[in-house]
mmCIF file as gemmi writes it, N, C-alpha and C atoms, coordinates in Angstrom:
data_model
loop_
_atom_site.group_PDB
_atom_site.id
_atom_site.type_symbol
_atom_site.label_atom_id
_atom_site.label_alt_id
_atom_site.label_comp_id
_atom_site.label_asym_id
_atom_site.label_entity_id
_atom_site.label_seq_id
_atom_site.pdbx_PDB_ins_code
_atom_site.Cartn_x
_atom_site.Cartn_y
_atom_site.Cartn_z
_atom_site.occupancy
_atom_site.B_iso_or_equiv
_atom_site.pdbx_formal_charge
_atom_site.auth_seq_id
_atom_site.auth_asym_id
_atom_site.pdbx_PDB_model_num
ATOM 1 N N . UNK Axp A 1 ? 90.797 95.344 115.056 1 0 ? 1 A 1
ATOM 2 C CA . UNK Axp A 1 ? 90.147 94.06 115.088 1 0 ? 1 A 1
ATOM 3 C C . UNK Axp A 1 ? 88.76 94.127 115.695 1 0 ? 1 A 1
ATOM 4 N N . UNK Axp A 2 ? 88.686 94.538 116.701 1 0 ? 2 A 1
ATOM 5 C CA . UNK Axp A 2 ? 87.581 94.954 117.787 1 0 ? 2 A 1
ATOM 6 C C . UNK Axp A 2 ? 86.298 95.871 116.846 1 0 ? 2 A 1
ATOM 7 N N . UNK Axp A 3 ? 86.774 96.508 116.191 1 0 ? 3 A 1
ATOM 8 C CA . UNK Axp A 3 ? 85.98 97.648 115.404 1 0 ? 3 A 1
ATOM 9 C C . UNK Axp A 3 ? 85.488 97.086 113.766 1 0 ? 3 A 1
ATOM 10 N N . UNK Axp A 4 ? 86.042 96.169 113.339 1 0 ? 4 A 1
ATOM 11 C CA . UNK Axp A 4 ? 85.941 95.319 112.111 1 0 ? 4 A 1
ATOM 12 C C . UNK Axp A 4 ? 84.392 94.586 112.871 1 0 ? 4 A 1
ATOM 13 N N . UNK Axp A 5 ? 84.716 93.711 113.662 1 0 ? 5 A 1
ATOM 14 C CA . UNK Axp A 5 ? 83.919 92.527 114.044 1 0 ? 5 A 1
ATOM 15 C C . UNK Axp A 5 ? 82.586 92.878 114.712 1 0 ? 5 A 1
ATOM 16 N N . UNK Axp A 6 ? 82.724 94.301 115.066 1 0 ? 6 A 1
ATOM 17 C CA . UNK Axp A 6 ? 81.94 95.077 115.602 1 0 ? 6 A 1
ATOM 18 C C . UNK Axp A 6 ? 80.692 95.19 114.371 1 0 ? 6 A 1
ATOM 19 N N . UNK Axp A 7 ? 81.351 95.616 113.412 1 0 ? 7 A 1
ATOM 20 C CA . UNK Axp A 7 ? 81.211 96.155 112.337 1 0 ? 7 A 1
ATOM 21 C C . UNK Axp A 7 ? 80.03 94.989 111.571 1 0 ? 7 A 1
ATOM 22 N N . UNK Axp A 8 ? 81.135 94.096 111.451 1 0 ? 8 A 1
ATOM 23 C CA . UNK Axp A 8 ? 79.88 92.771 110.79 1 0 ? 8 A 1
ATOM 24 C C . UNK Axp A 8 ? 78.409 92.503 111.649 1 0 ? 8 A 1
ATOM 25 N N . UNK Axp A 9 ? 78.854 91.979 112.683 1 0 ? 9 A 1
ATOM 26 C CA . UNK Axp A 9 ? 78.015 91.703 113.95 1 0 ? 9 A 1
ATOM 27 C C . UNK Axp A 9 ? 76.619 93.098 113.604 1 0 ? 9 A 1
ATOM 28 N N . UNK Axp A 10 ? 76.604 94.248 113.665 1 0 ? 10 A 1
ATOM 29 C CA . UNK Axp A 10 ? 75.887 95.325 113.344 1 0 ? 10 A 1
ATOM 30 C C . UNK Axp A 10 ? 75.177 94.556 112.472 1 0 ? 10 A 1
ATOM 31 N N . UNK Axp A 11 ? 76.088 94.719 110.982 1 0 ? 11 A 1
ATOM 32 C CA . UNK Axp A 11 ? 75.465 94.108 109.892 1 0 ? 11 A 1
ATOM 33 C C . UNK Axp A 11 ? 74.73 92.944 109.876 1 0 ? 11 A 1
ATOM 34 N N . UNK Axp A 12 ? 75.371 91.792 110.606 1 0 ? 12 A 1
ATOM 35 C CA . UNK Axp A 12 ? 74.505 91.062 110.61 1 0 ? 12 A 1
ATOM 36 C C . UNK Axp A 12 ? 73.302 90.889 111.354 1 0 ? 12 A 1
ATOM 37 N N . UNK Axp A 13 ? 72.878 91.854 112.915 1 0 ? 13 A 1
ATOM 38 C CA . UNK Axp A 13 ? 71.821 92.045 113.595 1 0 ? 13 A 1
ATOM 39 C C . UNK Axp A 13 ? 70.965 92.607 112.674 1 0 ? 13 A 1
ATOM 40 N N . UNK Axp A 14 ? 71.342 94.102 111.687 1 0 ? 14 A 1
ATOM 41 C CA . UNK Axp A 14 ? 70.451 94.418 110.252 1 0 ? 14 A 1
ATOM 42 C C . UNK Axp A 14 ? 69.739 93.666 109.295 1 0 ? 14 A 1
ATOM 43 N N . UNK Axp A 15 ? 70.528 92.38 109.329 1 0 ? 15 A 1
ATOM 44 C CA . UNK Axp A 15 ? 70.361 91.388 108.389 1 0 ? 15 A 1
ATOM 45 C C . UNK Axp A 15 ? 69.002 90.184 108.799 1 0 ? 15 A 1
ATOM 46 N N . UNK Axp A 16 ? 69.055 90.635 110.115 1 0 ? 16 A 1
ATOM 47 C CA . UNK Axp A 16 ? 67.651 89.798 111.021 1 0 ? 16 A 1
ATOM 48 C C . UNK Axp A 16 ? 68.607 88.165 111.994 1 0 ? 16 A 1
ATOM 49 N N . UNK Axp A 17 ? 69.714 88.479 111.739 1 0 ? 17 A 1
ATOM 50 C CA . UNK Axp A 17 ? 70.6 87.639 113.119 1 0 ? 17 A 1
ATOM 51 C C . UNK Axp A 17 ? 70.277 88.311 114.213 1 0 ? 17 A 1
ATOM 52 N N . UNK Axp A 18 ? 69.715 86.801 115.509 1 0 ? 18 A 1
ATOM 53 C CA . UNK Axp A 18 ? 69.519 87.561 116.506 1 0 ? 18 A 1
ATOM 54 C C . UNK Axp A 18 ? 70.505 88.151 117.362 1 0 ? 18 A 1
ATOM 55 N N . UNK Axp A 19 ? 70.662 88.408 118.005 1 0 ? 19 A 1
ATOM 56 C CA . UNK Axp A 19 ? 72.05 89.251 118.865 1 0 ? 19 A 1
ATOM 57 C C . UNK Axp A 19 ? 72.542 88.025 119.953 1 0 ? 19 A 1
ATOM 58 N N . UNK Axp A 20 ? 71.107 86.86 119.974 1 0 ? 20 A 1
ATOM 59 C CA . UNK Axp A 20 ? 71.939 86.295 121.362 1 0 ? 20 A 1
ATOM 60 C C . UNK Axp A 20 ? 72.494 85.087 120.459 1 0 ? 20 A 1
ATOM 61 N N . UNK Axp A 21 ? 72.464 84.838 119.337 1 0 ? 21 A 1
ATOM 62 C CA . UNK Axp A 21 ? 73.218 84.017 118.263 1 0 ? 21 A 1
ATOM 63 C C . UNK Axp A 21 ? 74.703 84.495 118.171 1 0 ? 21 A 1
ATOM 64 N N . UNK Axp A 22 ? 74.845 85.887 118.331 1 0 ? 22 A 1
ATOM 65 C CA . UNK Axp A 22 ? 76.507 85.921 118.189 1 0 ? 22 A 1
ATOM 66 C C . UNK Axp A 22 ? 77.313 85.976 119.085 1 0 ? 22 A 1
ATOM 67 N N . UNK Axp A 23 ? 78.516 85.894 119.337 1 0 ? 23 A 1
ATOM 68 C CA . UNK Axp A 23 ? 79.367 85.826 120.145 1 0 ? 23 A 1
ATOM 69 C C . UNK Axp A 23 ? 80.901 86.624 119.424 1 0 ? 23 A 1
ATOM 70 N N . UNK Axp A 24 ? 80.986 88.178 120.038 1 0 ? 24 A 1
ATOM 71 C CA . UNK Axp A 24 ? 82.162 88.807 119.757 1 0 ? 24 A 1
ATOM 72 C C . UNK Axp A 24 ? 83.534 88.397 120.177 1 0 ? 24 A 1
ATOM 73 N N . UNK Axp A 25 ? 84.478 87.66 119.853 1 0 ? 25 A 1
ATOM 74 C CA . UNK Axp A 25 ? 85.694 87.695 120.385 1 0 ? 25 A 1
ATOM 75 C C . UNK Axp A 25 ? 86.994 88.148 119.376 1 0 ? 25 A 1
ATOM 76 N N . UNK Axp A 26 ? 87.711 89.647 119.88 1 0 ? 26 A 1
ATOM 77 C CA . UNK Axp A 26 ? 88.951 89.934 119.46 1 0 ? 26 A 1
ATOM 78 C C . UNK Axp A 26 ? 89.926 89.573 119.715 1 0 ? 26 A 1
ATOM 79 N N . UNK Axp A 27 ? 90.928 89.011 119.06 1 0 ? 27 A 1
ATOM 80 C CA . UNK Axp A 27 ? 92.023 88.84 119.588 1 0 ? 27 A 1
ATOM 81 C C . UNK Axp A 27 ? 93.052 90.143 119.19 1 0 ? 27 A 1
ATOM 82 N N . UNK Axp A 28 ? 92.81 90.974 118.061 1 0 ? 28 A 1
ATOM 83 C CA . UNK Axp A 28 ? 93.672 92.035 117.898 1 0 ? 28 A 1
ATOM 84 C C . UNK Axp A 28 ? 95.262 91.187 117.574 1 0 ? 28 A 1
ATOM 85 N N . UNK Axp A 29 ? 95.778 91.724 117.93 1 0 ? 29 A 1
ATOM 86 C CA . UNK Axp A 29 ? 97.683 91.13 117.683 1 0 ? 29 A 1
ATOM 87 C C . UNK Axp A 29 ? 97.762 90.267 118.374 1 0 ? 29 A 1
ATOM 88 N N . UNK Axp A 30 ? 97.065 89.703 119.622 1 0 ? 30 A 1
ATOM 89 C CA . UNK Axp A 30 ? 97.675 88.369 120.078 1 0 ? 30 A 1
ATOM 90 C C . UNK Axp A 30 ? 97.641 86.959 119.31 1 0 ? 30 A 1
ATOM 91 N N . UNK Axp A 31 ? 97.016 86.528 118.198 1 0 ? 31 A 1
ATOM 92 C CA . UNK Axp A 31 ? 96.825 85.648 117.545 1 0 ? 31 A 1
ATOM 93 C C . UNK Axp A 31 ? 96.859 85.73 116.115 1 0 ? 31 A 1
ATOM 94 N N . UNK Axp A 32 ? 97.921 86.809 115.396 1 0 ? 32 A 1
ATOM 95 C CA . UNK Axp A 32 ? 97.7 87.022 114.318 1 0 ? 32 A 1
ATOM 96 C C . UNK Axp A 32 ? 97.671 85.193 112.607 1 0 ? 32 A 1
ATOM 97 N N . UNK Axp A 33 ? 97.054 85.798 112.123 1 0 ? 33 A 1
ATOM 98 C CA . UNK Axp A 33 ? 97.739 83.882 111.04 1 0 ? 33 A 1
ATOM 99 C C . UNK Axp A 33 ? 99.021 84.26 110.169 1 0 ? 33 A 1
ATOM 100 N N . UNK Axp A 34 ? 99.427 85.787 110.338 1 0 ? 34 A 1
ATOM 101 C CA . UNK Axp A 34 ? 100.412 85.758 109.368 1 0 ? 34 A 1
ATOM 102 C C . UNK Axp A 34 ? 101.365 86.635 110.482 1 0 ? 34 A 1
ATOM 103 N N . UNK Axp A 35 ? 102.427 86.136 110.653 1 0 ? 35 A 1
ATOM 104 C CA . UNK Axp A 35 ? 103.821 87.462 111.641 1 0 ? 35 A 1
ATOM 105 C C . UNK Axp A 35 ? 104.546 87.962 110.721 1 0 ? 35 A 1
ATOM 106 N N . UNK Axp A 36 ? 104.568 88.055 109.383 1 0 ? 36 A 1
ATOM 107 C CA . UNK Axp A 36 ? 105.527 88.472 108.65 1 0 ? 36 A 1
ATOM 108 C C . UNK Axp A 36 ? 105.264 90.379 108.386 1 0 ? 36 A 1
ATOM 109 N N . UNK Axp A 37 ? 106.303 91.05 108.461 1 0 ? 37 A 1
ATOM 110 C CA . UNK Axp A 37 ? 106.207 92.659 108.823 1 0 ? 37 A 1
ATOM 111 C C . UNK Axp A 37 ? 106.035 93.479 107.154 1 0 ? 37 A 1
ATOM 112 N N . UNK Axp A 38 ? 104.601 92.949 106.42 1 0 ? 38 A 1
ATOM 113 C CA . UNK Axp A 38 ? 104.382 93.681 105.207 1 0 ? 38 A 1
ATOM 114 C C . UNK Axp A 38 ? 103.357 93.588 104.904 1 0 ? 38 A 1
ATOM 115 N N . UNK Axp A 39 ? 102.443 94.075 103.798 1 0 ? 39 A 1
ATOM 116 C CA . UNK Axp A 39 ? 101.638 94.149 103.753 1 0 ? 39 A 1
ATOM 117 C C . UNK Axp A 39 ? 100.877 92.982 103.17 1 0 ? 39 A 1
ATOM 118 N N . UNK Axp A 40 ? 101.342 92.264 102.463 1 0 ? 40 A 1
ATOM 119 C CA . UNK Axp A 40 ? 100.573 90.976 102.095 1 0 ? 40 A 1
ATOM 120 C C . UNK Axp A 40 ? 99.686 90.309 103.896 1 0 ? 40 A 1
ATOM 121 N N . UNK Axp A 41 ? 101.033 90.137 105.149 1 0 ? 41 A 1
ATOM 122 C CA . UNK Axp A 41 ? 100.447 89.877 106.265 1 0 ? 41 A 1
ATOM 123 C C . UNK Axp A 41 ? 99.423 90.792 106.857 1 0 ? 41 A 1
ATOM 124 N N . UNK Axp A 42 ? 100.046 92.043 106.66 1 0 ? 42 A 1
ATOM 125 C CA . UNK Axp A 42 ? 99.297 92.723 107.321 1 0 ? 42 A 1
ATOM 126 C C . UNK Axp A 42 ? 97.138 92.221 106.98 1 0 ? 42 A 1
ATOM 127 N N . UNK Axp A 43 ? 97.182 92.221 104.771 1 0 ? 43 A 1
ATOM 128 C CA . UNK Axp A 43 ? 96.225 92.193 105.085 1 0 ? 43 A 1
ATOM 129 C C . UNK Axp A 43 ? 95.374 90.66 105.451 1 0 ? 43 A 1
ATOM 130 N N . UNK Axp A 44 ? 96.088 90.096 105.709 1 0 ? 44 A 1
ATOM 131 C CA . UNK Axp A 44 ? 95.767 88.24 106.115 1 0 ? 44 A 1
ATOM 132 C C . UNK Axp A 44 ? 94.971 88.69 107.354 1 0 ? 44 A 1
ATOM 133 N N . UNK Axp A 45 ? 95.868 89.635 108.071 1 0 ? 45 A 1
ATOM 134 C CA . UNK Axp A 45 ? 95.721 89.834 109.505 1 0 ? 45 A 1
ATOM 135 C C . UNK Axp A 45 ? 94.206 90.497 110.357 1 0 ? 45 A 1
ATOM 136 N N . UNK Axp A 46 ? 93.876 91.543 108.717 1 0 ? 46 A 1
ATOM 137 C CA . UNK Axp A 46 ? 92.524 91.801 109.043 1 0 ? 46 A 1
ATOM 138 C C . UNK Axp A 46 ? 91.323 91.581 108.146 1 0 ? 46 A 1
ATOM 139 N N . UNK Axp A 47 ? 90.997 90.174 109.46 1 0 ? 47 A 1
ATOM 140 C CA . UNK Axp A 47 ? 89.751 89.345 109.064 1 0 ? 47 A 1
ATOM 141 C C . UNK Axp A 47 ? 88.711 89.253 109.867 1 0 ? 47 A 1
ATOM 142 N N . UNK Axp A 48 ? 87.932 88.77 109.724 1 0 ? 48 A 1
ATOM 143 C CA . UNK Axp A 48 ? 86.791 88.288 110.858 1 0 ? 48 A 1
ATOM 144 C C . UNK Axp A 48 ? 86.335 86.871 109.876 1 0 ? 48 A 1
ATOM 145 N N . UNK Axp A 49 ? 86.474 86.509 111.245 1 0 ? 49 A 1
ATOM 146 C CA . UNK Axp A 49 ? 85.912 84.598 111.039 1 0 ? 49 A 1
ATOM 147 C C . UNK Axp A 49 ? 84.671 84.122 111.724 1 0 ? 49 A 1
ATOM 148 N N . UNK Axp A 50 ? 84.042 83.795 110.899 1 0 ? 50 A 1
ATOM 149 C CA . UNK Axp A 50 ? 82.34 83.269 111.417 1 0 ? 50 A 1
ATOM 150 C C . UNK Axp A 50 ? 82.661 81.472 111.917 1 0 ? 50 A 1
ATOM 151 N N . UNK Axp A 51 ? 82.247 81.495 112.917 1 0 ? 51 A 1
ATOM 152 C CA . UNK Axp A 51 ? 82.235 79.991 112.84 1 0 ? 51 A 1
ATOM 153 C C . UNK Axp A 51 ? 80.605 79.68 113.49 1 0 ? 51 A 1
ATOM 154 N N . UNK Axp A 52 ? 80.23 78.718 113.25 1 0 ? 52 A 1
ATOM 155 C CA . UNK Axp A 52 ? 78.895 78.022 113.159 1 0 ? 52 A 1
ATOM 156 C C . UNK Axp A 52 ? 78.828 77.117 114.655 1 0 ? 52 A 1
């Protein structure tokens, strides 16, 4: 999770977003949107969400 969001955030500082515009927060497994043990959840599970 940590390494995904990492990931955008990069991209988007590349992109000409300033750095003090974003705000990183992982939750990793404590807050997943899907608990079900397969892969449809699994890939629900890895996202990154922009909010404004």
């Amino acid at each position: 999770g940590e390494r995904r969001a990492k990931a955008v955030q990069r991209y988007l500082v590349l992109q000409g977003v300033s750095p003090a515009q974003l705000e990183l927060v992982s939750y990793g497994e404590e807050r997943p949107v899907a608990t079900g043990n397969d892969e449809q959840s699994w890939a629900q599970n890895r996202r990154v969400e922009l909010r404004k």
